[in-house]
C-alpha positions in Angstrom: 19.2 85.7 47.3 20.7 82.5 48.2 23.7 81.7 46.3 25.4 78.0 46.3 28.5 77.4 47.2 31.3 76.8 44.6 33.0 73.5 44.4 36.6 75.3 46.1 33.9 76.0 49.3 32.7 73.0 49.2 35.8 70.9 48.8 37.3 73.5 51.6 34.1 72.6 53.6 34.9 68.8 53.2 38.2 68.6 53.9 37.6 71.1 57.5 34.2 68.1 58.2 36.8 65.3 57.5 39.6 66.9 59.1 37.7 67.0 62.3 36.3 63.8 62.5 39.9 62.0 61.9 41.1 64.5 64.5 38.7 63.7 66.8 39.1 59.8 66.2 42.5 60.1 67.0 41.8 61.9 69.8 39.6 59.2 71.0 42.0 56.2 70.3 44.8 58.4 71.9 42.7 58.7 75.2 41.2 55.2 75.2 45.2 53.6 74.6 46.2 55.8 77.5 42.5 54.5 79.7 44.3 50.9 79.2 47.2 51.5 80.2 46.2 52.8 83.5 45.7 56.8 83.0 43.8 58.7 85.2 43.4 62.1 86.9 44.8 62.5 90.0 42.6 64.5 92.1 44.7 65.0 94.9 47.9 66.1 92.6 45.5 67.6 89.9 47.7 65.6 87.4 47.0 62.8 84.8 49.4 59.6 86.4 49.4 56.2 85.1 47.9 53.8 87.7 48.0 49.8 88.5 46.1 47.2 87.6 45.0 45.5 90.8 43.3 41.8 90.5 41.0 40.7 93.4 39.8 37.2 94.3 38.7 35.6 97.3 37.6 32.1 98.7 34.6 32.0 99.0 34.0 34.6 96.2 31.3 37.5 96.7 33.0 39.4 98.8 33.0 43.3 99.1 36.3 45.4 98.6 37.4 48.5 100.0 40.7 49.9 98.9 41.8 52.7 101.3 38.7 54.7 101.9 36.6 53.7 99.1 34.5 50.7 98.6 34.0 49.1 95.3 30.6 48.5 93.8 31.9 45.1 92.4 32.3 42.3 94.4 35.6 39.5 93.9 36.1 38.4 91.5 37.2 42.0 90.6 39.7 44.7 89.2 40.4 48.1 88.9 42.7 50.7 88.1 44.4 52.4 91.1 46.6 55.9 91.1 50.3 54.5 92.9 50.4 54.7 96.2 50.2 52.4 99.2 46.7 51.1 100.5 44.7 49.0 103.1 43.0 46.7 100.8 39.9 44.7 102.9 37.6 42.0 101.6 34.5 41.4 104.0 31.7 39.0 103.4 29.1 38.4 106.1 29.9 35.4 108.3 33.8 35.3 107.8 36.5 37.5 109.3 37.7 40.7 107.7 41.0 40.2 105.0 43.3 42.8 105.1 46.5 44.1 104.2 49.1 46.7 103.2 49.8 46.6 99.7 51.8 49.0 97.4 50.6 50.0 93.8 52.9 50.5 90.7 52.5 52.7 87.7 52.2 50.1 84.7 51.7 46.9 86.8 49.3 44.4 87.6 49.3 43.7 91.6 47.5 39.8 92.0 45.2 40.0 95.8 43.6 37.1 94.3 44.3 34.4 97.0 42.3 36.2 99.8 41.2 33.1 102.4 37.9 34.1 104.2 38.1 32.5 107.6 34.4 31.5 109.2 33.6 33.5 112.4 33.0 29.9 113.7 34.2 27.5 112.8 32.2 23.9 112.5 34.5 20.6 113.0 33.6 17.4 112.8 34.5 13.8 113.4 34.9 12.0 110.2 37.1 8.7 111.1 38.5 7.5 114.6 41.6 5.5 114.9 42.3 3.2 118.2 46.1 4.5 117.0 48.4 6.5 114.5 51.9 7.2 114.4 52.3 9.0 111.1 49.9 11.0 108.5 51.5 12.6 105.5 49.2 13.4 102.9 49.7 13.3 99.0 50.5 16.6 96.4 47.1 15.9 94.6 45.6 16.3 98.4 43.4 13.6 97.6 44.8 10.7 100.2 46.5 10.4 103.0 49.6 8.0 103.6 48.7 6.5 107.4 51.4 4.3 110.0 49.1 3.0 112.4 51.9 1.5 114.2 55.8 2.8 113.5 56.7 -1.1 114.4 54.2 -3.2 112.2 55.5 -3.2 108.5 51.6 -1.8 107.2 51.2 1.3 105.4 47.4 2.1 104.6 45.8 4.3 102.3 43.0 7.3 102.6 40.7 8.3 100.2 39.3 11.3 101.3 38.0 12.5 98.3 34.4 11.7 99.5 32.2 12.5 102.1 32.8 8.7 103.1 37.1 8.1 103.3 38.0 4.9 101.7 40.9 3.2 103.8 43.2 0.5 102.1 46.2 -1.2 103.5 49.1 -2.2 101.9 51.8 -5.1 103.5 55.5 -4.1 103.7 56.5 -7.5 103.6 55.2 -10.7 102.6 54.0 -13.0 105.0 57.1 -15.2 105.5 59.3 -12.2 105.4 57.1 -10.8 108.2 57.5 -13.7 110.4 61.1 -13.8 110.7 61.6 -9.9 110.4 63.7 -8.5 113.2 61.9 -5.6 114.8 61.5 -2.2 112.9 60.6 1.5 113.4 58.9 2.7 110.2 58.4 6.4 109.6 56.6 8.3 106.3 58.8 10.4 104.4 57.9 11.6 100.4 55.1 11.5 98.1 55.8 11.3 94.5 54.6 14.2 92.4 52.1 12.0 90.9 50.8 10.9 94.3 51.1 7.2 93.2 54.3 6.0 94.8 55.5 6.4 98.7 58.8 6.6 100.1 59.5 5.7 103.7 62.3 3.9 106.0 62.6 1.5 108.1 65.7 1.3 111.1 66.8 -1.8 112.9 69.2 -1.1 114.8 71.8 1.8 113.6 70.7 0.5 110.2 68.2 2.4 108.3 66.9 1.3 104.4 64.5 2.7 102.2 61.5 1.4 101.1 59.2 2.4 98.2 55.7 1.5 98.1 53.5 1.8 94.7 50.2 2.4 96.1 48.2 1.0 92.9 50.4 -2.5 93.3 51.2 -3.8 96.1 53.3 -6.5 94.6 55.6 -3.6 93.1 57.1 -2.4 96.8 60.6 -2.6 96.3 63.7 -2.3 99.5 65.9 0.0 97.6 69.0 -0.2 99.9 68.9 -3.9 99.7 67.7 -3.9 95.9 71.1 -1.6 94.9 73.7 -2.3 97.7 73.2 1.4 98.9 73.4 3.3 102.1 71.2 5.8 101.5 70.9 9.2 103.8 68.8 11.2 100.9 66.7 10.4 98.2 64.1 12.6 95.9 61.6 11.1 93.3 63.0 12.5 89.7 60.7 15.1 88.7 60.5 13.2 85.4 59.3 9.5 86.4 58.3 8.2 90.0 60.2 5.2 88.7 63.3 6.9 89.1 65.2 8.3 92.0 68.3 11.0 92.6 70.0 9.4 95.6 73.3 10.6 98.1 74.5 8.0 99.6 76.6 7.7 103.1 80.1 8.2 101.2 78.8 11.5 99.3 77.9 10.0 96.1 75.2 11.1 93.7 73.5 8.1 91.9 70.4 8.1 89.8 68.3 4.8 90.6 65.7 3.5 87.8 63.1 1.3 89.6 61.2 0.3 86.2 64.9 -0.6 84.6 67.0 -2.2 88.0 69.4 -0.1 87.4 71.5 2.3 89.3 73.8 4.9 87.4 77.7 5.8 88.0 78.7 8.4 90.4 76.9 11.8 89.0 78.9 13.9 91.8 81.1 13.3 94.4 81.3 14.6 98.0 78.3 15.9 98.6 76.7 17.0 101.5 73.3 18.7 100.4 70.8 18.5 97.1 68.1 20.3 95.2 66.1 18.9 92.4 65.8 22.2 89.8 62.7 21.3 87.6 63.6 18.3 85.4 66.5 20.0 84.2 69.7 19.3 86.7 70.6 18.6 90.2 71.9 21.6 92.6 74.2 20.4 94.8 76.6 21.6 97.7 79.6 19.9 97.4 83.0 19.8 100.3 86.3 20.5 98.5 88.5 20.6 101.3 88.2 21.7 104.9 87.9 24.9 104.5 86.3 25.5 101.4 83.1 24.0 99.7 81.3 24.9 96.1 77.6 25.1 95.1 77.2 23.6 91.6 74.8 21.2 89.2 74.7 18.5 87.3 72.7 17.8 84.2 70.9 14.6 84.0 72.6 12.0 83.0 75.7 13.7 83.1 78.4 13.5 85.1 79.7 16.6 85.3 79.5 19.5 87.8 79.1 22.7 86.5 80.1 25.4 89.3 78.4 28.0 90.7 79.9 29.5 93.3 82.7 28.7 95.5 82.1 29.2 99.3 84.9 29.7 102.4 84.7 28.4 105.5 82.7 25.4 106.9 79.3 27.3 107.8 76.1 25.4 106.7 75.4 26.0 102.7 72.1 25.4 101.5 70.7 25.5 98.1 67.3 25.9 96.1 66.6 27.4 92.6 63.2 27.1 90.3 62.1 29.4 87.0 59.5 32.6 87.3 57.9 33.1 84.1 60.8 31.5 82.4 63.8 33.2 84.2 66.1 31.1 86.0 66.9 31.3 90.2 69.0 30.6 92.7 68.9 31.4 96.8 72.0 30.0 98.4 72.5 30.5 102.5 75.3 30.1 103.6 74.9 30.4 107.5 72.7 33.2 108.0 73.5 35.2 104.9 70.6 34.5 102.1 71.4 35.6 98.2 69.2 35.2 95.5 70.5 35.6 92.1 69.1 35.3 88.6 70.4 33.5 85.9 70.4 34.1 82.5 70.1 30.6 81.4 71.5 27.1 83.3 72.9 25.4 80.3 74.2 21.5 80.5 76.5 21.3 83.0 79.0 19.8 80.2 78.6 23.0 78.4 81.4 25.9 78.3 78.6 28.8 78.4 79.2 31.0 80.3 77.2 31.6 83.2 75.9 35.3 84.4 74.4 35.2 87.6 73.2 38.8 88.9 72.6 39.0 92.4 68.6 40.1 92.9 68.4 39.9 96.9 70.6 39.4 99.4 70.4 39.7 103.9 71.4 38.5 107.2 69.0 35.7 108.4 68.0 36.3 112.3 69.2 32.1 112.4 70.6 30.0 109.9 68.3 28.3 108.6 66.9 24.2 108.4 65.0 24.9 105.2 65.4 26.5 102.0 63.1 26.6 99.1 61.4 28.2 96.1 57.9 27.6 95.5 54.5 29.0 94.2 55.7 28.2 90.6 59.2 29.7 91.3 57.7 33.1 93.1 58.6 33.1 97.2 62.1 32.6 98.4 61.6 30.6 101.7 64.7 30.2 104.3 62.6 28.7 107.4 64.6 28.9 111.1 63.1 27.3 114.2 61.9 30.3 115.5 60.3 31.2 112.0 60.4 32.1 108.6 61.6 34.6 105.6 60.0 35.2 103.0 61.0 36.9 99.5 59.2 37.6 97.2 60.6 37.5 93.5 57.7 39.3 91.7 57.0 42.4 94.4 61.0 42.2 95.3 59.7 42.4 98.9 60.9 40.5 101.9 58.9 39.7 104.6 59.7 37.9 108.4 57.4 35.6 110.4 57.6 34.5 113.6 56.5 31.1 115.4 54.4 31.0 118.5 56.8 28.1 119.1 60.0 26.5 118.0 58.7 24.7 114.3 61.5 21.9 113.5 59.3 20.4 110.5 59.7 22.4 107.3 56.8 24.1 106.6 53.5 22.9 105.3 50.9 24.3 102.6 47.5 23.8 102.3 47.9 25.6 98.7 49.7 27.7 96.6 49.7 31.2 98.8 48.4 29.7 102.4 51.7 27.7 105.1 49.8 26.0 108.8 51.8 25.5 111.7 51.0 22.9 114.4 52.2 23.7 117.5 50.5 20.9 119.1 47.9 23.4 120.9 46.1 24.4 117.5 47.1 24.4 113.8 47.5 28.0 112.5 46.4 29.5 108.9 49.0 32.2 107.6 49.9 33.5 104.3 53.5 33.3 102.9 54.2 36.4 104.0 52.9 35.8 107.6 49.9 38.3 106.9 45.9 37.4 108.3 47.1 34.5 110.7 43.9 32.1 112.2 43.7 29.6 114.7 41.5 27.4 112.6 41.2 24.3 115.2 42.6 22.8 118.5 45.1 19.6 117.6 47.6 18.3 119.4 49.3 16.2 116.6 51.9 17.2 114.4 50.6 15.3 111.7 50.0 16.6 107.8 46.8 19.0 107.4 45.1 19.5 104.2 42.3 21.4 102.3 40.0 19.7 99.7 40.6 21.1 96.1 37.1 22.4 96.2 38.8 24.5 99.5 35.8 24.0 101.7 37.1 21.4 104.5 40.5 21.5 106.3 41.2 17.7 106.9 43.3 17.2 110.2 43.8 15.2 113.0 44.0 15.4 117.0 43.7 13.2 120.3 40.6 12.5 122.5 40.0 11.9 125.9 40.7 8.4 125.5 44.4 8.5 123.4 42.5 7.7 120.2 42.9 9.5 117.0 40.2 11.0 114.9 40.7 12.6 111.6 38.1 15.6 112.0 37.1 18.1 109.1 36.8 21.7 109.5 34.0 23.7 107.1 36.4 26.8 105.7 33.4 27.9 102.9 29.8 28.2 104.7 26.7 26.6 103.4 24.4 29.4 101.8 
């Protein structure tokens, strides 16, 4: 005889249901939480470890992706969880060379293989402008024009669009016509770009004598002689991060001066005695500065201050080099000094006229194989570059990994980017594709000029130049992405 169930079962009965269910809800959110964060079963340790997040990408996209021994059903763009460990990651895509390389996974982070550069099995180049002569080629930061010297002795700077199928060429005078006629002969040469791409810096030398020139491509009527225009020997000059219209100068004597095109006007003394600068974002000027004979300090200088805030003091006369930038909003600073590379991190730069204090915590530090010509930070403050003639090192801020390469031959230019992971060197036989860290080097074309290379935005030409049989020039373009 069935009998129901009094209310103490059934409240019993509800609360063992409910109990459950919460319990297994928890359960649930408790294992999906610990899915995100990267848990998995380890087969091989038969333990539950917390992997890394590992972001592929490639140019062109669509390609397949085999980490170790297994192969990915997704193609890049792409990610997945990985157990720690070290692993050969390839990308492959029919028609292009095989991307690989080495790369160690951390519990809890995200590792970024998302600037992979497919290089075509062949190669297609073509002709797209020919030039009777060129002696200089530097192209712009938007990597939309190129800055040409057709001849080093006539005062003419021209212009290349080359952000069409069709290069647009414009020329712009150095000099006016009557200044032309009676100017003594010249060697011009192509220095700096502003960040903006609009305004050009280059020099002319007559004689022993060498003055700067800024040209505003947009207005021709705006090019200015800033050594004549301020009275100032000028051996270095940098476009403020700030405003093309004004540039951080050292002149001859050691000085620091700020010069504001737009305004005429050209500041006090910022710093004395200097022998070497740095622009550090728009915030202050790094500088090296010689105390005595035997002993020289690294420091900055706020803008518009003049003030040096020191750094560190340095013994001896050996080379001292200085470079610093922000990574993901934390200050740094690489310093050589000789051979010897340190990087340090700073907890904040504050005004150079401000008592502060400073903390610098050294990050990285080694023994160079050379001292080096070159010392930068880059890739939004993330690689640590101290270039040599014989080649390069690398260190990498994020990965806290240092990596050497070495030159085919002797490079005495500082090195050159065609974006924001990928350096070329011409070595006048062929201009070579390597990442910062030296890893999947190409031979992407024969060229026997030095002169600057560049990839289109949309990455599917390399822009360069070389010499034909008859000593003219021709700017050729090289198809990196293939047609479908």
């Amino acid at each position: 005889m069935y009998r129901a169930p009094s209310k103490r079962q059934q409240l019993i009965k509800r609360v063992f249901v409910y109990g459950v269910m919460t319990s297994t809800v928890l359960l649930l959110v408790t294992l999906l939480v610990f899915v995100m964060l990267g848990y998995r079963f380890n087969q091989t340790t038969s333990t539950i470890e917390q992997g890394g997040l590992v972001q592929f990408n490639s140019r062109p996209s669509g390609a397949k992706i085999t980490v170790g021994s297994a192969r990915l059903s997704a193609q890049t763009p792409s990610k997945i969880t990985v157990n720690p460990g070290s692993y050969t990651v390839t990308m492959q895509k029919d028609g292009y060379h095989t991307w690989s390389k080495l790369s160690d996974v951390t519990a809890g982070q995200v590792l970024w293989l998302n600037y992979a550069q497919l290089v075509p099995e062949n190669i297609s180049t073509e002709t797209i402008k020919t030039f009777d002569e060129l002696d200089g080629a530097i192209v712009s930061p938007n990597s939309e024009q190129y800055a040409l010297l057709s001849d080093a002795n006539e005062p003419v700077v021209s212009f290349l669009d080359i952000t069409s199928d069709q290069p647009k060429l414009t020329t712009v005078p150095l000099l006016s016509a009557a200044e032309a006629d009676n100017a003594p002969a010249a060697t011009y040469k192509l220095l700096l770009w502003s960040s903006d791409s609009n305004k050009l810096l280059l020099t002319t030398k007559v004689g022993n004598s060498t003055e700067w020139i800024l040209v505003d491509r947009r207005d021709s009527t705006k090019t200015i002689n800033i050594s004549k225009q301020f009275s100032s020997t000028i051996i270095e000059a940098q476009f403020d991060p700030r405003s093309s219209d004004r540039l951080v100068v050292r002149t001859k004597n050691g000085e620091l001066r700020m010069i504001d095109t737009a305004r005429n006007t050209l500041s006090g003394v910022m710093a004395r005695s200097v022998t070497g600068m740095s622009l550090y974002k728009s915030d202050a000027i790094l500088v090296v500065q010689k105390i005595s004979d035997s002993a020289q300090q690294v420091g900055y200088v706020s803008y518009g201050s003049s003030t040096v805030r020191q750094l560190q003091d340095v013994e001896g006369n050996d080379q001292v080099k200085v470079a610093g930038a922000t990574y993901f909003g934390d200050p740094y600073i690489a310093i050589t000094v000789g051979a010897d590379l340190q990087v340090s991190q700073i907890r904040t730069l504050p005004s150079s006229e401000s008592d502060t204090p400073i903390s610098m915590t050294k990050v990285f530090n080694t023994t160079l194989p050379a001292t080096p010509k070159y010392l930068s930070i880059r890739t939004n403050g993330r690689f640590v570059l101290a270039e040599y003639l014989s080649g390069v090192a690398t260190y990498d801020i994020e990965l806290k990994k240092q990596s050497q390469t070495s030159f085919k031959k002797p490079v005495s230019t500082e090195l050159r980017w065609l974006d924001k992971y990928h350096f070329y060197v011409t070595n006048g036989t062929t201009l070579d594709l390597l990442e910062f860290d030296g890893g999947n080097p190409h031979a992407i074309i024969k060229t026997t000029l030095l002169f600057d290379a560049v990839s289109r935005q949309d990455g599917k030409y390399i822009y360069s130049f070389a010499t034909t049989t008859d000593d003219s020039v021709v700017l050729q373009r090289s198809q990196m992405i293939l047609d479908n």
